[in-house]
C-alpha positions in Angstrom: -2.4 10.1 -6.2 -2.6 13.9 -6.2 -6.3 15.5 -5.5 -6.7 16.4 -9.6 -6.1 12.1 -10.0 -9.6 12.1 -9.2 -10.1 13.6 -13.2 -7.9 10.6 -14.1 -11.0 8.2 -13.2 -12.0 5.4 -15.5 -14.9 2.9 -14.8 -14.0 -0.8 -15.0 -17.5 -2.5 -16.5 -16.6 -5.7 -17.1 -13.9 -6.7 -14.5 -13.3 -10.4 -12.9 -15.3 -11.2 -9.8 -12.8 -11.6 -6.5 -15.1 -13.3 -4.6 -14.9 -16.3 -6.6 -11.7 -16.6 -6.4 -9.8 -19.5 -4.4 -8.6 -18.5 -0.6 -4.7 -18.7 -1.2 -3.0 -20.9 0.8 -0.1 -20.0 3.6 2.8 -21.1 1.5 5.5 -18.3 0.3 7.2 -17.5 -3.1 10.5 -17.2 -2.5 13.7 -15.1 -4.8 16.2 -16.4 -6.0 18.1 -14.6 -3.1 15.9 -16.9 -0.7 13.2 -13.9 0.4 9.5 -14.2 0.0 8.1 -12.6 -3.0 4.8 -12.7 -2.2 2.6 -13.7 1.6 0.9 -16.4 -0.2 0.5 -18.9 -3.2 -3.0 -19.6 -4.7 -4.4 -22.9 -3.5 -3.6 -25.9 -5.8 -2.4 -24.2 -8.4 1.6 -23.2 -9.7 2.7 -19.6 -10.2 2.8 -18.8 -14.7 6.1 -19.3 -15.6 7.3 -16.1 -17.7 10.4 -17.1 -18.1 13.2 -14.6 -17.1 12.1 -11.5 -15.0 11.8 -8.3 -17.5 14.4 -6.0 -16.3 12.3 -3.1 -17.6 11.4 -0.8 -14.7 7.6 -1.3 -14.4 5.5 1.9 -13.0 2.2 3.0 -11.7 1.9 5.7 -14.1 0.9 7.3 -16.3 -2.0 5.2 -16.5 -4.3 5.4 -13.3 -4.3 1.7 -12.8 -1.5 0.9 -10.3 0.4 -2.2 -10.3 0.0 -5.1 -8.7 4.2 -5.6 -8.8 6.4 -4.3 -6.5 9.6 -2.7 -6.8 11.9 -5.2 -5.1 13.7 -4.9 -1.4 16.3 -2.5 -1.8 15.0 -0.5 -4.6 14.0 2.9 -5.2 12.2 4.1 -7.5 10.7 7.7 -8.3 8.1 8.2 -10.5 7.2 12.2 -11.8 4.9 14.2 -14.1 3.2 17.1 -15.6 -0.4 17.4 -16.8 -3.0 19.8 -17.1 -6.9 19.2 -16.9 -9.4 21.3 -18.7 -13.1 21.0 -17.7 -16.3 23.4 -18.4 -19.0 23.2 -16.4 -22.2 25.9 -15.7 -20.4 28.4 -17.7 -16.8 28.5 -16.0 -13.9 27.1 -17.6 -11.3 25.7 -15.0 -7.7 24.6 -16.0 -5.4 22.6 -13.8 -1.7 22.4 -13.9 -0.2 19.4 -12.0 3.0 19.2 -11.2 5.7 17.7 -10.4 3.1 14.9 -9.4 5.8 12.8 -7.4 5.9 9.3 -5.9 8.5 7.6 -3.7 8.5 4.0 -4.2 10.9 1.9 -2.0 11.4 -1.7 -1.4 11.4 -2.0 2.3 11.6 -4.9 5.2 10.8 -7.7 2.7 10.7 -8.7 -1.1 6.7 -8.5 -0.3 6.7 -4.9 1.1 6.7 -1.7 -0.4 6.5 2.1 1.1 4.7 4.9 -0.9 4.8 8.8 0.0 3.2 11.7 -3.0 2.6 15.1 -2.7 2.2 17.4 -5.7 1.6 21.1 -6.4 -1.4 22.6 -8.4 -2.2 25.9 -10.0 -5.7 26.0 -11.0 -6.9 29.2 -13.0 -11.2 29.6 -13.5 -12.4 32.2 -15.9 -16.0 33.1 -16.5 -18.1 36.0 -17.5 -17.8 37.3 -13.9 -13.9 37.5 -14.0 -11.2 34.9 -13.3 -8.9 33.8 -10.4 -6.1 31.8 -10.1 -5.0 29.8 -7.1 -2.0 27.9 -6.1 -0.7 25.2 -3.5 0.5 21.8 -2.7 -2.0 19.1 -2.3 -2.8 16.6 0.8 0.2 14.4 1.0 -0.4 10.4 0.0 1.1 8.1 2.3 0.3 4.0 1.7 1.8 0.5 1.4 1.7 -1.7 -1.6 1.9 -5.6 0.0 2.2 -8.1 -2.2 0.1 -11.3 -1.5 0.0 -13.8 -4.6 1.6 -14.0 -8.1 -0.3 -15.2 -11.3 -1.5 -19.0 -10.7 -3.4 -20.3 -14.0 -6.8 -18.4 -13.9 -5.9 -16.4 -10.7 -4.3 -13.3 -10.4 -1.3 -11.8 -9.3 -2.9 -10.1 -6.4 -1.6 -7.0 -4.3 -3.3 -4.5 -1.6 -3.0 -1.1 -0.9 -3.5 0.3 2.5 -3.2 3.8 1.8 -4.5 7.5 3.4 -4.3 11.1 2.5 -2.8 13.4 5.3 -4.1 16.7 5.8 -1.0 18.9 4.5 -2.1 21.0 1.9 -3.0 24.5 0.9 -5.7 25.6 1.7 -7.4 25.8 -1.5 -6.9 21.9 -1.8 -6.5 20.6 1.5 -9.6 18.6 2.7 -8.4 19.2 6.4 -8.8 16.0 7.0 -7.1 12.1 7.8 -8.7 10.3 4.9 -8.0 6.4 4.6 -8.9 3.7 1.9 -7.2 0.9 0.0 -6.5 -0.1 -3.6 -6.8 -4.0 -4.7 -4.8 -4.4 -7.5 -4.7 -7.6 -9.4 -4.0 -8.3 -13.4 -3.3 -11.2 -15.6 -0.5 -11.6 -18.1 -2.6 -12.9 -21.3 0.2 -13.8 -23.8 4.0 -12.2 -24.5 2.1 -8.7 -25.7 -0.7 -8.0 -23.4 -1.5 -7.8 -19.7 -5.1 -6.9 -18.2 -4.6 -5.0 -15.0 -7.6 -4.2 -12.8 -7.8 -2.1 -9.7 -10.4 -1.6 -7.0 -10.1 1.1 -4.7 -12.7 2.1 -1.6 -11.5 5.8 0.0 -13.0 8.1 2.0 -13.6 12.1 0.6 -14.8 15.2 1.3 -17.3 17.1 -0.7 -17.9 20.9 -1.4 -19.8 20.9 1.8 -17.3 19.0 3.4 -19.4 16.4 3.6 -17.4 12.7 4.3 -18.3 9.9 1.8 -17.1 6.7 0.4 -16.2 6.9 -2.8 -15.2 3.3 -5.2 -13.3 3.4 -8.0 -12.7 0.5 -10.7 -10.2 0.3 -13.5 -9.8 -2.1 -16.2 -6.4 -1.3 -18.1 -4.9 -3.7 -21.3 -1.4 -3.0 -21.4 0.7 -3.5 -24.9 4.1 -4.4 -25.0 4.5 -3.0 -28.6 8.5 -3.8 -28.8 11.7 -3.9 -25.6 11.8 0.4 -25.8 7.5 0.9 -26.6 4.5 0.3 -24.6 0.9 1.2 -24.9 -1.9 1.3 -22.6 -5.7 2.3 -23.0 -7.6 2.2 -19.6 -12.0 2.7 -18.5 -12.0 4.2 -15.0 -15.0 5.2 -12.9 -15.9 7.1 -10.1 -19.1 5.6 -8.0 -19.7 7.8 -4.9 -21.7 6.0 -1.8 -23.5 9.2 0.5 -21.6 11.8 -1.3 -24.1 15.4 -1.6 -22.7 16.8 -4.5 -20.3 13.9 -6.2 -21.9 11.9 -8.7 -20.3 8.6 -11.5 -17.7 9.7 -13.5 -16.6 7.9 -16.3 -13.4 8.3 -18.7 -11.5 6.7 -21.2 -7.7 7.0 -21.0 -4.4 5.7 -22.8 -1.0 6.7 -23.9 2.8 4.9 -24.4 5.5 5.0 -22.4 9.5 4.9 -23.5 12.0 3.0 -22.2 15.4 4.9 -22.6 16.9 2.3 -20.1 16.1 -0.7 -17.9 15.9 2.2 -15.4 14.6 5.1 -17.0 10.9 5.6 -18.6 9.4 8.3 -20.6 5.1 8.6 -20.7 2.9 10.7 -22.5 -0.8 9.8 -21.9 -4.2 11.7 -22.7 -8.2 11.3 -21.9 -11.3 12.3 -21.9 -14.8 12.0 -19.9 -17.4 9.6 -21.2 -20.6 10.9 -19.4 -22.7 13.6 -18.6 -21.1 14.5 -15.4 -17.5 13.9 -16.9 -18.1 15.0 -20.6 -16.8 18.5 -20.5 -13.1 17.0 -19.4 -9.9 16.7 -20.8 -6.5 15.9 -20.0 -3.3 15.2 -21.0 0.6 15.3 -19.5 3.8 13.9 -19.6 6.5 12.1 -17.2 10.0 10.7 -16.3 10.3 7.7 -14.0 13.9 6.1 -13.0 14.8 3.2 -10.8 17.8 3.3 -8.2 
């Protein structure tokens, strides 16, 4: 995710508790081409049958929420965008255009294994009664892993992790100038043939306006709708709950949109949100994007 995902934030307030969950056991999921799907299978229990795979493309945009599927060994898929954020705050008005907001996903080593690389461009013009500025650059590059550890077992999840960290490649208008890791837990339940709940839970490191390092948590709680085999529908909470941070406080927003499947390989998005408290209220945003599968 680009530096302006961070406006793209939703707060999860009533997500499942991991820590209850049962330790899965060292058993594999295998393919029908014989490779491990996943590192593990929950204890005791047998993976939800959904009877045959969806040949749909399934992405990590447009909502925030990424998910806790892979893309498959030997695939790659790339996923783009376009949005702009709008947010007014002590008398300045700042817009952001994001673009082309790219990620390389590829299946890699193993059905359970999958490499991630982003990097994305911004122009961000302020105006106030003082004058306005524009500036211009490419953000710190993303670079992370998606490993796949369990699939849906009865009341547990399918489960995946996210190593992940952002490189210091930027402008520098947007750079942080610094190596900043984390990791993303994503895990979701299929709930009947129409809706899925998908959950994330991220821990990164940031840097504030006084470049101040802090740990910043962010929890989604996304119900995806599988309106018909060309529509879907999503509407996502996502929040931002700084640890140490100087300057960062919670942000909460409310997010959703539909996505359009011109092919099993090819996705349309549009998607839109807003901020839901005090330190987000002032915030809206709203983009577009084309995803394809090789």
């Amino acid at each position: 995710m680009s530096g302006t995902s961070r406006l793209l934030l939703i707060a999860c307030l009533l997500h499942p508790t991991l820590a209850s969950a049962q330790a899965p056991a060292w058993q594999s999921v295998h393919t029908r081409s014989g490779g491990a799907k996943t590192l593990f299978t929950w204890n005791g229990q047998q993976a939800v049958d959904d009877g045959p795979d969806d040949p749909r493309l399934v992405t990590d945009r447009p909502h925030f929420s990424e998910a806790s599927s892979l893309v498959g060994l030997g695939v790659v898929q790339i996923e783009t965008g376009y949005s702009i954020f709008s947010d007014r705050a002590n008398g300045t008005r700042t817009t952001t255009h994001s673009f082309p907001e790219p990620l390389l996903r590829m299946g890699v080593f193993a059905e359970w294994f999958e490499f991630r690389l982003a990097s994305n461009y911004l122009v961000e013009h302020t105006s106030a009664n003082t004058g306005s500025r524009t500036v211009s650059g490419t953000d710190d590059m993303y670079l992370g892993a998606k490993v796949a550890l369990a699939e849906q077992a009865g009341v547990m999840p399918e489960l995946a992790v996210f190593p992940q960290m952002r490189l210091p490649t930027g402008s520098s208008v947007f750079s942080s100038g610094h190596v900043l890791p984390g990791v993303n837990i994503a895990y979701s339940w299929k709930l009947n043939d129409v809706v899925e709940l998908e959950c994330n839970t991220q821990f990164n490191n940031r840097r504030d306006d006084l470049a101040h390092t802090y740990l910043e948590a962010i929890q989604t709680f996304n119900l995806e709708y599988d309106l018909s085999d060309r529509v879907g529908a999503f509407t996502e909470l996502i929040g931002f709950m700084p640890s140490g941070a100087l300057t960062a406080k919670p942000e909460y927003y409310f997010h959703g949109g539909f996505v359009f499947f011109l092919s099993e390989n090819v996705q349309l998005d549009i998607h839109a949100g807003a901020g839901l408290n005090k330190a987000a209220a002032d915030l809206a945003f709203t983009g577009a994007g084309l995803s394809w599968r090789y």
